[in-house]
C-alpha positions in Angstrom: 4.6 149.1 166.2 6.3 150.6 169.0 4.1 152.5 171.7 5.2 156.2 172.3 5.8 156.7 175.3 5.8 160.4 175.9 2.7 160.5 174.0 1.2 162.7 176.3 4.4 164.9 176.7 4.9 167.9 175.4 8.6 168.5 173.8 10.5 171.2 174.2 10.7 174.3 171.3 13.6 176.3 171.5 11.4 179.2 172.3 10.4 177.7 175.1 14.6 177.2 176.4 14.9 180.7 175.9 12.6 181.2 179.2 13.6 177.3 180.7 15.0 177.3 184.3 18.0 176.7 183.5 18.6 179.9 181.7 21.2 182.0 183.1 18.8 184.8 182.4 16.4 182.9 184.9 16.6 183.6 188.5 15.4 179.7 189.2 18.3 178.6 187.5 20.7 178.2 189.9 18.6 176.3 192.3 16.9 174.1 189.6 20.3 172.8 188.3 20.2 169.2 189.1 16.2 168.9 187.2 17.8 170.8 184.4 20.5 168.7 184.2 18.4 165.5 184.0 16.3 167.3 181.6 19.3 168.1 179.6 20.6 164.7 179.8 17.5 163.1 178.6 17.2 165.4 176.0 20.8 164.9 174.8 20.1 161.2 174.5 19.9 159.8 171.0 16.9 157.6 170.4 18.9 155.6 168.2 21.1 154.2 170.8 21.0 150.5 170.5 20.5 150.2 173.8 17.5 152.5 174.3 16.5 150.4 171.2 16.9 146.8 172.9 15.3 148.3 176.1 12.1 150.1 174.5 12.2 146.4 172.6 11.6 144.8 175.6 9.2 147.1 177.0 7.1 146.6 173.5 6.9 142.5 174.1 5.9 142.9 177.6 2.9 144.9 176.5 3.3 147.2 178.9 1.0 150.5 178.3 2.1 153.7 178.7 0.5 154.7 182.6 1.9 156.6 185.6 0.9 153.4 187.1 2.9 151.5 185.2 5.7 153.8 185.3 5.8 154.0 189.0 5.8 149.8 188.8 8.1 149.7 185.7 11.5 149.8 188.4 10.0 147.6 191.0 9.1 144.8 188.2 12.2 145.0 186.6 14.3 144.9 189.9 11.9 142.5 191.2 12.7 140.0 188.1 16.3 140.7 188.3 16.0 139.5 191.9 14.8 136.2 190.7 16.8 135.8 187.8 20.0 136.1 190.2 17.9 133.5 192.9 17.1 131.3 190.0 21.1 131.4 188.9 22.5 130.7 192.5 20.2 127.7 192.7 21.8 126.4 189.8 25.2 126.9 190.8 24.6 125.4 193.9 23.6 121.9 192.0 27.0 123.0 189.6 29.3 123.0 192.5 27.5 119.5 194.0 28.6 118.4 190.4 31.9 119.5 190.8 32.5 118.3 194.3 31.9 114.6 192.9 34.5 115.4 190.0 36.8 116.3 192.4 36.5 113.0 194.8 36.7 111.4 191.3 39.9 113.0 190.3 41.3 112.1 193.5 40.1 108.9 192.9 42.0 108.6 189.9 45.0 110.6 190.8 45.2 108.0 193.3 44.9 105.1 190.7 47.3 106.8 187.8 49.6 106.6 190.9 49.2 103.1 192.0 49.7 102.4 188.2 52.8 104.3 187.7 54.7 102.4 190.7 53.2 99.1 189.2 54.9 100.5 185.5 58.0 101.3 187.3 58.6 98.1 188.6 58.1 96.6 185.7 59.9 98.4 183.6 62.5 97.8 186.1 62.0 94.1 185.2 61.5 94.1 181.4 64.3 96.5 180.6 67.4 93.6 180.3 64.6 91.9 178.1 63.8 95.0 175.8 67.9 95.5 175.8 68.1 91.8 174.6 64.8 91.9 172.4 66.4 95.3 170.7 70.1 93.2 170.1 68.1 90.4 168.6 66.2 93.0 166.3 69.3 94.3 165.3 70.7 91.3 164.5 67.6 89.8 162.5 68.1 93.0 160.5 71.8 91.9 159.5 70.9 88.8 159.1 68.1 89.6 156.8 69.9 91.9 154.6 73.3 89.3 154.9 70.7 86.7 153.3 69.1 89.4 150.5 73.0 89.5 149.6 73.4 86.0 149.3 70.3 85.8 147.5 71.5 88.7 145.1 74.7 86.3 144.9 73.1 83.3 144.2 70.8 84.5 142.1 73.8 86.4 139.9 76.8 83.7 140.2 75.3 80.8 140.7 73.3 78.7 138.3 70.3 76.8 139.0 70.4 73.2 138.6 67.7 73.6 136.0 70.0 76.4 134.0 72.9 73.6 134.1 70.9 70.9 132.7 69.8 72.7 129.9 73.5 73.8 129.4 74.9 70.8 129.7 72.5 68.0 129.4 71.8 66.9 125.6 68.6 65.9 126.0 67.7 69.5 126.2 67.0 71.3 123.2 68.7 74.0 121.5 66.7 77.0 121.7 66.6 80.3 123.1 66.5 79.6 126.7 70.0 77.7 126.1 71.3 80.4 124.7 70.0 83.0 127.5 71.6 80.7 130.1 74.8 80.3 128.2 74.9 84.0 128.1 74.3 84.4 131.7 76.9 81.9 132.4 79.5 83.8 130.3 78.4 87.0 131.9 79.2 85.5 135.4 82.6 84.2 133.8 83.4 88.3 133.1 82.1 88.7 136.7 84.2 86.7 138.5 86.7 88.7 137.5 85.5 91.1 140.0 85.5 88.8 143.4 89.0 88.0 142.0 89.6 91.6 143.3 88.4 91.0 146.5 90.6 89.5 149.4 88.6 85.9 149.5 89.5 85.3 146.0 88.6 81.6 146.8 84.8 81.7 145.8 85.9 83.7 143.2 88.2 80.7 141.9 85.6 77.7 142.7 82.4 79.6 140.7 84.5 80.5 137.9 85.9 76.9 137.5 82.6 75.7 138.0 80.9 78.2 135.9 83.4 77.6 133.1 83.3 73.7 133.3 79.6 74.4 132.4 80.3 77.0 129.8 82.6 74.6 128.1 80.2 72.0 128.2 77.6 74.2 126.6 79.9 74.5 123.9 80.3 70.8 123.3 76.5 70.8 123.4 76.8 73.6 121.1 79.1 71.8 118.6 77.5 68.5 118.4 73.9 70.1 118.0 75.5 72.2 115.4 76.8 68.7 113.2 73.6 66.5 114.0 71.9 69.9 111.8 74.4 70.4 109.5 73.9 66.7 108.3 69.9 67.0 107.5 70.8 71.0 106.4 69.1 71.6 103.0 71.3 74.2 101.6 69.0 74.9 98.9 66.3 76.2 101.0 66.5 79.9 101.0 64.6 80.0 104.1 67.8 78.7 106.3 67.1 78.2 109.9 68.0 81.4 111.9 69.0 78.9 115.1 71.8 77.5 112.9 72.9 80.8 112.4 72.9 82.1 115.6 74.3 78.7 117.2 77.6 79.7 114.7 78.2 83.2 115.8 78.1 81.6 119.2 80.0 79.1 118.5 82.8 81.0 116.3 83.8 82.5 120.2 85.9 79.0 120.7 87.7 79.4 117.4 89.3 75.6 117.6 85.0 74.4 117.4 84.0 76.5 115.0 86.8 75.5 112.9 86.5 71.8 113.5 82.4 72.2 112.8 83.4 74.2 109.5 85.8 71.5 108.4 82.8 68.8 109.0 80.5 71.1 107.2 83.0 71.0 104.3 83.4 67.3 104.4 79.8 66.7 104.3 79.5 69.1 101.6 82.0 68.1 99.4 80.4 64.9 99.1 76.8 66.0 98.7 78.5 68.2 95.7 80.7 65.3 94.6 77.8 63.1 94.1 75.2 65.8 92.6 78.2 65.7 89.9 78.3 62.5 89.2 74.6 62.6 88.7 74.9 65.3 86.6 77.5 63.4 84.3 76.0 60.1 84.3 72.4 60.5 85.0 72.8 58.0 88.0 73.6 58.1 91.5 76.4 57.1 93.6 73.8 54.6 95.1 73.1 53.4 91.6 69.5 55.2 91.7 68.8 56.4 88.0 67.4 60.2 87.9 65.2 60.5 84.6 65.1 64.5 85.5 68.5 65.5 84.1 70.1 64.7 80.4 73.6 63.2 81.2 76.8 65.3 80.7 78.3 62.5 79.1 75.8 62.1 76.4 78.0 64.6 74.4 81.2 62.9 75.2 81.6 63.0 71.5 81.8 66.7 71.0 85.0 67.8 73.4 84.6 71.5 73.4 80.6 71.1 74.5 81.0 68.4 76.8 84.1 70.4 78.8 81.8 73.5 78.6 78.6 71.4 79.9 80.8 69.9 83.1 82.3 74.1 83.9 78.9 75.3 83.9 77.4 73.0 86.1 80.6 73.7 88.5 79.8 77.4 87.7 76.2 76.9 88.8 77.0 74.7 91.3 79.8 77.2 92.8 77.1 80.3 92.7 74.5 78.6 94.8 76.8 76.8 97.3 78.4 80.5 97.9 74.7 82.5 98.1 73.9 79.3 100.5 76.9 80.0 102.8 76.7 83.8 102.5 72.9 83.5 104.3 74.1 81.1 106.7 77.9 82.7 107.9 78.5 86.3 106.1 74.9 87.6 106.6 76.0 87.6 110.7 79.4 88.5 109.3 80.7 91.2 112.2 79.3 89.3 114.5 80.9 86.2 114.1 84.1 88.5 113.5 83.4 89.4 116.8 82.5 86.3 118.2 86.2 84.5 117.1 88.2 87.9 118.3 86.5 87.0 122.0 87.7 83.5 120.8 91.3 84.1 120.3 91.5 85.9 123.9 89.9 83.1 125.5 92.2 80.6 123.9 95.8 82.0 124.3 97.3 79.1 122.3 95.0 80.3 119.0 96.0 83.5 119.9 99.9 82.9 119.8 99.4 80.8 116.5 97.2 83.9 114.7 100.2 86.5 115.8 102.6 83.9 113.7 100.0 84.5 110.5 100.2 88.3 109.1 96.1 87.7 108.5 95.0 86.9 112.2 92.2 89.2 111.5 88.9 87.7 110.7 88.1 88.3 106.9 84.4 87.2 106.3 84.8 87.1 102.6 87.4 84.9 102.4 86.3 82.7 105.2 83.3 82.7 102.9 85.6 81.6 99.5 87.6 79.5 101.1 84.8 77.6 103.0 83.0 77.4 99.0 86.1 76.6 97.6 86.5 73.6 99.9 82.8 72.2 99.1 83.8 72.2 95.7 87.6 70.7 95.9 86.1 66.8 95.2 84.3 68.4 92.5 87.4 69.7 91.0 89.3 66.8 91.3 86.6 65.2 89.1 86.8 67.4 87.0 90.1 68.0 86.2 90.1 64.5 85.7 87.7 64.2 83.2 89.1 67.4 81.2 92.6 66.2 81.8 91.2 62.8 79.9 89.6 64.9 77.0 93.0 66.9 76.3 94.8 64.3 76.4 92.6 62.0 73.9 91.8 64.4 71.3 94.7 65.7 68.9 93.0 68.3 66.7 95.3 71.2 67.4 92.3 73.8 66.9 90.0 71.7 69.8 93.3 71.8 72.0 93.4 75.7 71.6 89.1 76.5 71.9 89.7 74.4 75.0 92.4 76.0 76.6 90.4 79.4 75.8 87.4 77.9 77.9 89.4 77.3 80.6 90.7 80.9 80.7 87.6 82.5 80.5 86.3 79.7 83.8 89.2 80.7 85.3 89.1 84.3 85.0 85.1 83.4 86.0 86.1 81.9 89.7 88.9 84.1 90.2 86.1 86.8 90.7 84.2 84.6 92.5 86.4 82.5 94.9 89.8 84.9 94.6 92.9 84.2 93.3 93.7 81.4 95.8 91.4 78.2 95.5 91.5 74.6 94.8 88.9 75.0 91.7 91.1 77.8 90.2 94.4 75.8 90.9 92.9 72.7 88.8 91.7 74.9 86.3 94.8 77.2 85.7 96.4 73.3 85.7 94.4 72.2 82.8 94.8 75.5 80.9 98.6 74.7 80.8 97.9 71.4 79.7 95.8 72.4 76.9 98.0 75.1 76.1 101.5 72.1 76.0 98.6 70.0 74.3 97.6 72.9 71.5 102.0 73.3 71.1 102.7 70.0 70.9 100.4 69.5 68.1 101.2 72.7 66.7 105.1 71.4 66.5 104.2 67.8 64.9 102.3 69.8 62.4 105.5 72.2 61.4 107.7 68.9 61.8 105.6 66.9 59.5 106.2 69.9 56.9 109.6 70.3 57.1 110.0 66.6 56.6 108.0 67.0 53.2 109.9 68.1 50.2 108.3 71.5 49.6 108.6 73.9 46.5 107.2 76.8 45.4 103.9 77.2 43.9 104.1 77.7 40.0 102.2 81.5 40.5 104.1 82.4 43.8 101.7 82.4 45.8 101.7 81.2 49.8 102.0 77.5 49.8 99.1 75.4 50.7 100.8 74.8 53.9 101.3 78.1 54.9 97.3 79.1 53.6 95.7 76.1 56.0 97.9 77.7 59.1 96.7 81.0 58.1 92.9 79.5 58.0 93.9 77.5 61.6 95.5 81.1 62.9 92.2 83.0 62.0 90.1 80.1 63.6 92.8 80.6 66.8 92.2 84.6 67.3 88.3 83.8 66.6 88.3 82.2 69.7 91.2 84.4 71.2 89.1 87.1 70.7 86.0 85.8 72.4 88.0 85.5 76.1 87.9 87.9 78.6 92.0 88.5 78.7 92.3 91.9 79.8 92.5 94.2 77.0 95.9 96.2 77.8 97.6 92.7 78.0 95.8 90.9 75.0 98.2 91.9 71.9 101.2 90.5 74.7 99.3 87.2 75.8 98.5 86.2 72.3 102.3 86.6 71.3 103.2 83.3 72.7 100.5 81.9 70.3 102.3 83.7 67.6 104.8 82.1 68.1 103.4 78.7 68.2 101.2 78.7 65.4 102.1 81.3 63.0 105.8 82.0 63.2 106.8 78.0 62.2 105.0 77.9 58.8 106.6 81.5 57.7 109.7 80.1 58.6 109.1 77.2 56.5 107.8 79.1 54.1 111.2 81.2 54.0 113.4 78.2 53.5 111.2 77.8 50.1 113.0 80.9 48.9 116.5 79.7 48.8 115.9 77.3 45.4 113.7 80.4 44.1 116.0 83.5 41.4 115.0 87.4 42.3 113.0 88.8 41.6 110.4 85.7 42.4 111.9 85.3 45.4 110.6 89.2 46.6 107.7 88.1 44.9 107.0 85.1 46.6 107.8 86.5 49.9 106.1 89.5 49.4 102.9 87.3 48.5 103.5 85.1 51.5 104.3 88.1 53.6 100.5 89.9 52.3 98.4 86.6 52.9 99.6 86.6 57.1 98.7 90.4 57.4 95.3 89.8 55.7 94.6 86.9 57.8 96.2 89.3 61.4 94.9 92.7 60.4 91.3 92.6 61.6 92.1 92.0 64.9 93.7 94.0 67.0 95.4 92.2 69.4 98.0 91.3 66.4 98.9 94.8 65.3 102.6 94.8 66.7 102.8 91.7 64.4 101.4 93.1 61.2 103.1 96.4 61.6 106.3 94.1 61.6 105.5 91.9 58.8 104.5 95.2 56.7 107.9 96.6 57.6 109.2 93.1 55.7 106.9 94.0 52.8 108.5 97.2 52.3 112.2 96.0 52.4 110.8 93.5 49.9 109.3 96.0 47.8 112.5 98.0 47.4 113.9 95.1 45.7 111.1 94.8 43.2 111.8 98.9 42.8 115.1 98.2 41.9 114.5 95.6 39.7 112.0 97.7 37.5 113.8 100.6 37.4 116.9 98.5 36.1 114.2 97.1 33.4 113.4 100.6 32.6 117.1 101.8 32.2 117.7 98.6 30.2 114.9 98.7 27.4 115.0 102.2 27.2 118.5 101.8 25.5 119.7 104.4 28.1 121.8 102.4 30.1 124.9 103.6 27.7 124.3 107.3 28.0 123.5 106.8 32.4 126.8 104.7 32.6 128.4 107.6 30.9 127.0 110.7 32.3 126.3 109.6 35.7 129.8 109.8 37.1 130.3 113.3 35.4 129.7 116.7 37.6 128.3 119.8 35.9 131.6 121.6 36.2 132.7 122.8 33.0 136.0 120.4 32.0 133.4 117.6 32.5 130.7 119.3 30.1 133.3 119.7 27.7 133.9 115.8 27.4 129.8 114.8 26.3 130.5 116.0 23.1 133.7 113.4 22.4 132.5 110.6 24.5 131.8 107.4 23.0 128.4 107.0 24.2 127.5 110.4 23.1 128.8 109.9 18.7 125.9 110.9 16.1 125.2 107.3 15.4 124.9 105.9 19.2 122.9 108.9 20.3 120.4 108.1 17.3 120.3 104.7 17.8 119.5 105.3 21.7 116.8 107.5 20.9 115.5 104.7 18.4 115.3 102.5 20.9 114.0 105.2 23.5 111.2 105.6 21.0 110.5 102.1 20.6 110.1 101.7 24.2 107.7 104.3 25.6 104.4 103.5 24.0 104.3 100.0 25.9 106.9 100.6 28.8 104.4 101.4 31.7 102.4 98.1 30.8 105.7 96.1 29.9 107.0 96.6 33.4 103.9 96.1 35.3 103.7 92.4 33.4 106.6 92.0 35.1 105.1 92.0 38.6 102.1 90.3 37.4 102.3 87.5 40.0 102.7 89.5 42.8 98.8 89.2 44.3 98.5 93.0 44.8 97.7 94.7 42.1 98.1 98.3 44.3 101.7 97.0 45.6 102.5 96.4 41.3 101.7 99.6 40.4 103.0 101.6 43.2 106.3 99.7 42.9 106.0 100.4 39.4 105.5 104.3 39.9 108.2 104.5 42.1 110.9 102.6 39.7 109.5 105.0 36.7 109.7 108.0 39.1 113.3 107.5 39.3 114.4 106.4 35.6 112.1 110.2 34.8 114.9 111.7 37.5 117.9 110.1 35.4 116.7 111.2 32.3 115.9 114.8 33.5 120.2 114.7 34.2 120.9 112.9 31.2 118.7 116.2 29.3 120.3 118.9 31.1 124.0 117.4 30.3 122.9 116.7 26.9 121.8 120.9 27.0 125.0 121.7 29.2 127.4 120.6 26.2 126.0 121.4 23.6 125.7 125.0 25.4 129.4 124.4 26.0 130.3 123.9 22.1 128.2 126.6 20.7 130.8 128.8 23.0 133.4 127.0 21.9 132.6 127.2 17.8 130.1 129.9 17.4 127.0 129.2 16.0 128.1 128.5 12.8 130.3 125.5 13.7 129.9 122.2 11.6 128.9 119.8 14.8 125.5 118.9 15.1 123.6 119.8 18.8 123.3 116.7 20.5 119.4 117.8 21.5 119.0 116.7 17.6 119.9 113.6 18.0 118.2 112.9 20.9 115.1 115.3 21.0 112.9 113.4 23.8 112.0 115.9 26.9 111.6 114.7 30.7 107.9 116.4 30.3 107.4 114.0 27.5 108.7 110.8 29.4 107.0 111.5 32.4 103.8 112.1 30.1 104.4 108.5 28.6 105.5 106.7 32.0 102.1 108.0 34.1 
């Protein structure tokens, strides 16, 4: 705790200022000014000055008690320390300035080496510059030459081909893989890129890489081509699992077009005789080597039957043909675009395929029918076995139905690969080929057939029916459009195909069948030709690919028919006995001077009018059935009686005129007479009604 000083002191009250000395009031004031003042000063001092506080601090550590002695010594101590503090801090900077003295002769010391140095530096600097000149040149120049060489090695590395990269492009000991094809792609990148220093003014290295590079290129291809033959020899098309090199070797290789091509015709070659001998396994059930394969049944085991044996040989083709074309559509159209791609680059490259494609309107690469053609040409030795063998069959066998089933076959094959290959192939050629030799084959026979029968003396039958001729053509014609019907002719052209079969095989026998009718009396000739006519449009009706024809022939029916309805309705004016009275009245007109005559005609006297109505009589019960027997040997019982109806229909019209002139004169004489006149009415004589005749004649 801090001693208190003015312990001992007493402080001043402001009662006691009131009578202080330095009260103006007080006459002591004026000459006590200077004590007042101090007094005033000290008692104007604030004891929380800091540095009353740091002093009265000090006074507190020195332990210093509160005396007048040690207030009288308190100056002299403090002055007398002072003293010695300032003694104690001269000595010091006396050893500060010996210090500083021997810095100074040090400086000097080295102020006087820094400047024996600097004319040593000079000097040589003065020496070395020419060097550091040359030194800087030769830096600048290492710099040029360093980034002249990172060109060259940016060259090399871009245009140039290691010798490594050219024996795997060129060297055919070096497989086929995908480091060949990488390179080969570089190299025809640096091909496209010379293109470039072509630009440039030394057009030289330009001109030696791009010879070089293209000698190497071309080589590549060559590689290329052969590699591409050694595989397509041990190439197992049947494999579904086709190597993805192959393909990618061939949309390489389609970019020289004249390669490709020639590698497509090998493929074809080989092909065509891997198919052509599969084939002749399949038909003999041994091998061209003479190895026997127990696996399959031979073809020509059923030699015997034609039709199954030429269906057994186009289905193996058929079969054959799918899986060769799903083969090559893995191995070329699955890459199609890009091997369209690959031959356009082609055609540029090679200017003299390129003129040749702008003579052919279809220079553009059509992967569909590079595929048909390519499976049409693995299968053209194939066809040429084939048509032989068929061409054998068509020729050996002479049943005229076989020749036609055949020919029908074909068609439907044909119309088969003409979806499948198009409309321009080997296979379809040979096929179409045989078709039209089946088809001369079926016509020929057809025509020894007709000539056979118009060499025989033929009459008609005994019931007028069809001949027997004419019914076996019928039963060969329905056998004909049994199998006509089965094909796949398109259906808005069917009825017009099959015409020309008409022709062949139906049209001969009716025309033999009409020069029957010249030995034969009406009516039994309509009769006969009716019945003839009614047997072909039962055997053409249910199909419709012949209604034209039956249409026609029932057209010839009805002609016919007329003539049977003019026949009967003679028969009916005949027995009825009233062929006097129509030959009589018929000419007349209902004009008065004409009525008038009935009466005194001769077909109209008492005892010809009664015996006509006699025989009228007699005739009705039995007429209907009587004229009907007449038709009985037409084969159409609804034909008899309709041409029956029809011929009554017309006699009941001619009687109905023959009544109402009978009623007109007799009118006309009752005018004439008066009712009481002696004639008799004709309606007596003859008292039959048209209501009664139809009545009797339905």
């Amino acid at each position: 705790m801090a001693t208190d000083y003015f312990a001992g002191m007493k402080r001043p009250s402001i009662a006691d200022g009131l009578d202080s000395p330095s009260s103006p009031n007080n006459p002591l004031a004026i000459r006590s000014n200077p004590l007042s003042t101090k007094l005033s000063s000290v008692l104007s001092a604030s004891y929380a000055d800091s540095d009353i506080r740091d002093a009265l601090g000090l006074l507190d550590k020195r332990g210093i008690q509160n005396s007048a002695e040690t207030r009288r010594q308190l100056r002299l101590d403090v002055q007398k320390e002072i003293i010695d503090s300032n003694g104690e801090i001269i000595r010091e900077f006396g050893h500060v300035a010996d210090q500083l003295k021997r810095i100074g002769a040090t400086i000097a010391a080295l102020n006087q080496g820094c400047e024996e140095m600097k004319r040593h530096i000079s000097a040589a600097h003065q020496e070395t510059a020419p060097v550091l000149e040359e030194a800087s040149e030769l830096l600048k120049q290492k710099e040029h030459v360093e980034t002249k060489e990172q060109l060259l090695n940016a060259f090399k590395a871009h245009f140039i081909l290691s010798e490594e990269d050219v024996s795997i492009l060129t060297s055919t000991a070096e497989p086929v893989n995908d480091h060949f094809f990488a390179v080969l792609t570089r190299a025809k990148k640096i091909q496209n890129d010379c293109e470039i220093l072509l630009g440039t003014e030394n057009q030289r290295l330009g001109l030696e890489i791009m010879e070089q590079t293209s000698k190497n290129v071309n080589s590549a291809f060559q590689k290329l081509y052969r590699w591409i033959q050694r595989e397509f020899k041990a190439l197992n098309l049947e494999n579904p699992q086709i190597s993805s090199s192959i393909r990618r070797a061939l949309r390489v290789l389609a970019e020289r077009p004249s390669l490709f091509q020639s590698c497509l015709d090998f493929f074809a070659e080989a092909r065509e005789q891997v198919l052509s001998d599969s084939f002749y396994t399949a038909l003999t059930g041994t091998s061209a080597n003479g190895d026997e394969d127990s696996s399959a049944k031979p073809i020509e085991l059923v030699a015997h039957d034609p039709l199954r044996y030429v269906g057994d040989m186009l289905a193996w083709i058929h079969s054959a043909t799918v899986s060769e074309r799903e083969a090559l559509e893995a191995l070329f159209i699955s890459d199609g675009d890009e091997l369209a791609k690959g031959i356009q680059a082609g055609r540029e490259n090679e200017p003299w395929n390129h003129m040749a494609d702008e003579q052919d309107s279809s220079s553009n690469f059509d992967g569909l029918k590079a595929l048909n053609d390519l499976t049409d040409r693995d299968v053209a030795g194939v066809a040429r076995v084939l048509r032989q063998r068929i061409g054998q069959v068509i020729q050996s066998h002479e049943e005229t139905i076989m020749a036609y089933k055949i020919a029908n076959l074909l068609n439907f094959y044909r119309l088969t690969f003409s979806k499948l290959l198009g409309d321009d192939s080997i296979l379809l050629d040979s096929l179409t080929t045989l078709e039209e030799s089946a088809l001369r084959q079926f016509r020929a026979l057809m025509r020894d057939n007709v000539a056979s029968l118009q060499g025989e003396a033929q009459t008609a039958p005994i019931d007028l029916g069809p001949p027997d001729f004419l019914q076996e053509g019928l039963k060969q014609l329905t056998a004909i459009m049994k199998t006509y019907e089965t094909s796949f002719t398109a259906a808005e052209s069917r009825e017009a195909d099959f015409e020309s079969t008409l022709v062949e095989s139906f049209d001969p026998y009716m025309k033999a069948a009409q020069g029957m009718v010249e030995a034969i009396q009406p009516p039994e000739s309509a009769i006969f030709k009716i019945n003839c006519l009614l047997a072909a449009i039962s055997s053409l009706a249910p199909y419709k690919f012949t209604n034209q024809r039956v249409a026609k022939l029932q057209s010839f029916v009805a002609e016919h028919s007329k003539v049977l309805t003019e026949h009967q309705y003679s028969y009916f004016r005949s027995k009825s006995g009233l062929e006097p009275l129509l030959a009589a009245l018929g000419p007349l007109t209902n004009s008065p001077e004409d009525i008038a005559t009935i009466s005194a005609s001769e077909a109209c006297k008492p005892e010809v009018l009664t015996q006509a109505s006699q025989t009228l009589d007699d005739f009705l019960p039995s007429a209907l059935m009587d004229a009907m027997e007449n038709l009985k040997l037409l084969q159409s019982s609804k034909l008899i009686r309709e041409i029956t109806e029809e011929a009554a229909e017309k006699f009941c019209d001619d009687f109905e005129q023959v009544e109402e002139k009978l009623l007109a004169a007799d009118e006309s004489v009752e005018q004439n007479e008066g009712p009481a006149g002696s004639t008799q009415p004709l309606r007596a004589l003859f008292p039959r009604t048209s209501g009664e005749i139809r009545v009797l004649l339905s």
